[in-house]
C-alpha positions in Angstrom: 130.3 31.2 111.8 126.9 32.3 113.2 125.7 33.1 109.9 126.4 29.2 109.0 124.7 27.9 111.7 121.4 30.1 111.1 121.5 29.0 107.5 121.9 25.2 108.0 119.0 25.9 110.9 116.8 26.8 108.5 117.6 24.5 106.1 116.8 21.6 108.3 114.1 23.1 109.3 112.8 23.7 105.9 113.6 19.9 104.8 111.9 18.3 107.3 108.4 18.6 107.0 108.7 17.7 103.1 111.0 15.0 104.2 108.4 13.4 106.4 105.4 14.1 104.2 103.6 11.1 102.9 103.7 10.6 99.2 101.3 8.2 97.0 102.2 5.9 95.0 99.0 6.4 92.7 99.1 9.1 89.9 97.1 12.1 90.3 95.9 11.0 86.6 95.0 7.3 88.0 92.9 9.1 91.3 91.1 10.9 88.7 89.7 8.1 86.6 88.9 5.9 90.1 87.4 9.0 91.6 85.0 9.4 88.2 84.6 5.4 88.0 83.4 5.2 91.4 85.2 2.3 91.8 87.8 1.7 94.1 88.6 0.9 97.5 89.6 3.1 101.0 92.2 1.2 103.1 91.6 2.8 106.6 95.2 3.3 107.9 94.1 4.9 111.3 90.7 5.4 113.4 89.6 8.5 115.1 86.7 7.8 117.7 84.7 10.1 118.9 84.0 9.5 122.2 86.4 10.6 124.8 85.9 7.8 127.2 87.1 5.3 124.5 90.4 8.0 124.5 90.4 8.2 127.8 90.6 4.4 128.4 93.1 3.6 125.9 95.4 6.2 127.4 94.9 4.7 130.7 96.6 1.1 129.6 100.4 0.6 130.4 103.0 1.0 127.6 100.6 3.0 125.3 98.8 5.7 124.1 95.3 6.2 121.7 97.2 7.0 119.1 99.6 4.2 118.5 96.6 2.2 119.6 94.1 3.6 116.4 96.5 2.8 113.8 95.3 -0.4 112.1 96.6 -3.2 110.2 96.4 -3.4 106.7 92.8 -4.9 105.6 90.3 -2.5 107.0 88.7 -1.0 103.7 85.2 0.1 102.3 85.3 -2.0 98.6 83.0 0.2 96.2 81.7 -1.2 92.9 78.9 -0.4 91.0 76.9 -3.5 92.3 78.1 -4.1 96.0 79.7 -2.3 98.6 82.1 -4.2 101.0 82.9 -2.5 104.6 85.5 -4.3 106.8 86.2 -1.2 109.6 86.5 -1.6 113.4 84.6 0.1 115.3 85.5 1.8 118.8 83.0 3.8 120.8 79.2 3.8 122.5 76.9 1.3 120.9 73.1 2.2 121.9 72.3 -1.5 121.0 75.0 -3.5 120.9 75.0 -7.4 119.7 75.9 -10.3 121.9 77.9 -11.8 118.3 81.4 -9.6 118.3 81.5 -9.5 114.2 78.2 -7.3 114.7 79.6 -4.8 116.9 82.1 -3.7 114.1 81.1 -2.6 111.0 81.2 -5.6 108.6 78.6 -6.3 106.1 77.9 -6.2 102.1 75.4 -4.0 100.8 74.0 -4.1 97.5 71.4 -1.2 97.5 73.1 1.4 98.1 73.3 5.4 96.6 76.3 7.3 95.8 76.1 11.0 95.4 79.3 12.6 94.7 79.7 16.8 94.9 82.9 18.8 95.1 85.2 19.4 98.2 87.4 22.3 98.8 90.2 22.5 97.1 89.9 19.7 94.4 88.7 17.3 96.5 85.5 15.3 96.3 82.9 14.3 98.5 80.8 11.1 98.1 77.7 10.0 100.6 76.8 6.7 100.2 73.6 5.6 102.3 72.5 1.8 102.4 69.1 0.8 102.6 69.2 -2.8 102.7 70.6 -2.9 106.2 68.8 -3.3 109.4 70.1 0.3 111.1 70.4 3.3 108.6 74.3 3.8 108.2 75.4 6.9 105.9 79.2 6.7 105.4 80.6 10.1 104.4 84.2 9.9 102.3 86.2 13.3 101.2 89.0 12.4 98.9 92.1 14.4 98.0 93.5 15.0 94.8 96.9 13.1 96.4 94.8 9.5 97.0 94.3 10.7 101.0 90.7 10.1 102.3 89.2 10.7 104.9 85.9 8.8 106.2 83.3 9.3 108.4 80.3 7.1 109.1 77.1 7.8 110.7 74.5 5.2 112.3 71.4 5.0 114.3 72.4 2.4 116.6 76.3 4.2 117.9 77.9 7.3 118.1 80.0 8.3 114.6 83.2 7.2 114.2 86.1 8.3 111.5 88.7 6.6 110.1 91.6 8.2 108.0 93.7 5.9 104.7 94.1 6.4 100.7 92.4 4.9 98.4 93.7 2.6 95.3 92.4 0.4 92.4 89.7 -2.4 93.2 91.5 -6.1 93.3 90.4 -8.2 90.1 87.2 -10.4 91.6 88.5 -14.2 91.1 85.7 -16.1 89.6 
């Protein structure tokens, strides 16, 4: 009988953490040809500031902690194509000069000269840097991609301290013209 129990232990134990994994919906095949396009779009799913004060405050609030607090609704994304790149990402955390209109203090803006360089990650994955230059402070967003459609996103600026955000990435929306 002990025997049983040790063995159904470890089963459970075994089962859960590929039981709770998160899975894509996006063929590695599919990841492949966006990640070679450079073409697609990264749908934040949760932010990770970097300033501790931010942390600090969020814990402070009744009925909930940072964490729950940094997961975001569906519609934050970074749209890359090869003529314009779309950002839609809150932003949380010290702003050096901060802007007296609130859709300012986030960062939402279309660039259209922009560079992509793209090198290899660790383990299959790739890293692109894409620096704008057609906006007023210099803002270099880093993005590391997995081979399972994971990203992860950082973004540096002049003006505030960096902020991260992690999501997936997927196909581009057809533009409606």
């Amino acid at each position: 009988m002990k025997n049983l129990v040790k063995i159904l232990f470890l089963a459970v134990t075994l089962l859960i953490p590929f039981s709770c994994s998160t899975q894509s919906n996006i063929s590695p095949a599919n990841i492949a040809s966006l990640l070679e396009s450079q073409e697609f779009t990264f749908m934040a799913e949760h932010a990770n500031p970097n300033n501790l004060d931010v942390i600090n405050v969020m814990n402070s609030l009744p009925g909930g902690s940072s964490s729950r607090m940094m997961d975001l609704d569906y519609g934050y994304s970074i749209e890359i194509r090869k003529d314009k790149l779309e950002v839609t990402l809150p932003y949380f955390g010290r702003m050096y000069t901060s802007n007296m209109d609130p859709d300012k203090n986030s960062y939402r803006f279309t660039s259209k000269d922009f560079t992509i360089n793209k090198k290899e990650g660790k383990k299959g994955s790739s890293v692109f840097t894409i620096v704008t230059k057609d906006q007023q402070n210099v803002i270099t967003i880093n993005m590391e991609v997995f081979q399972n459609g994971k990203a992860y996103v950082w973004i540096d600026s002049n003006d505030r301290q960096s902020i991260s955000y992690d999501g997936h990435i997927m196909a581009n929306t057809a533009v409606k013209k």
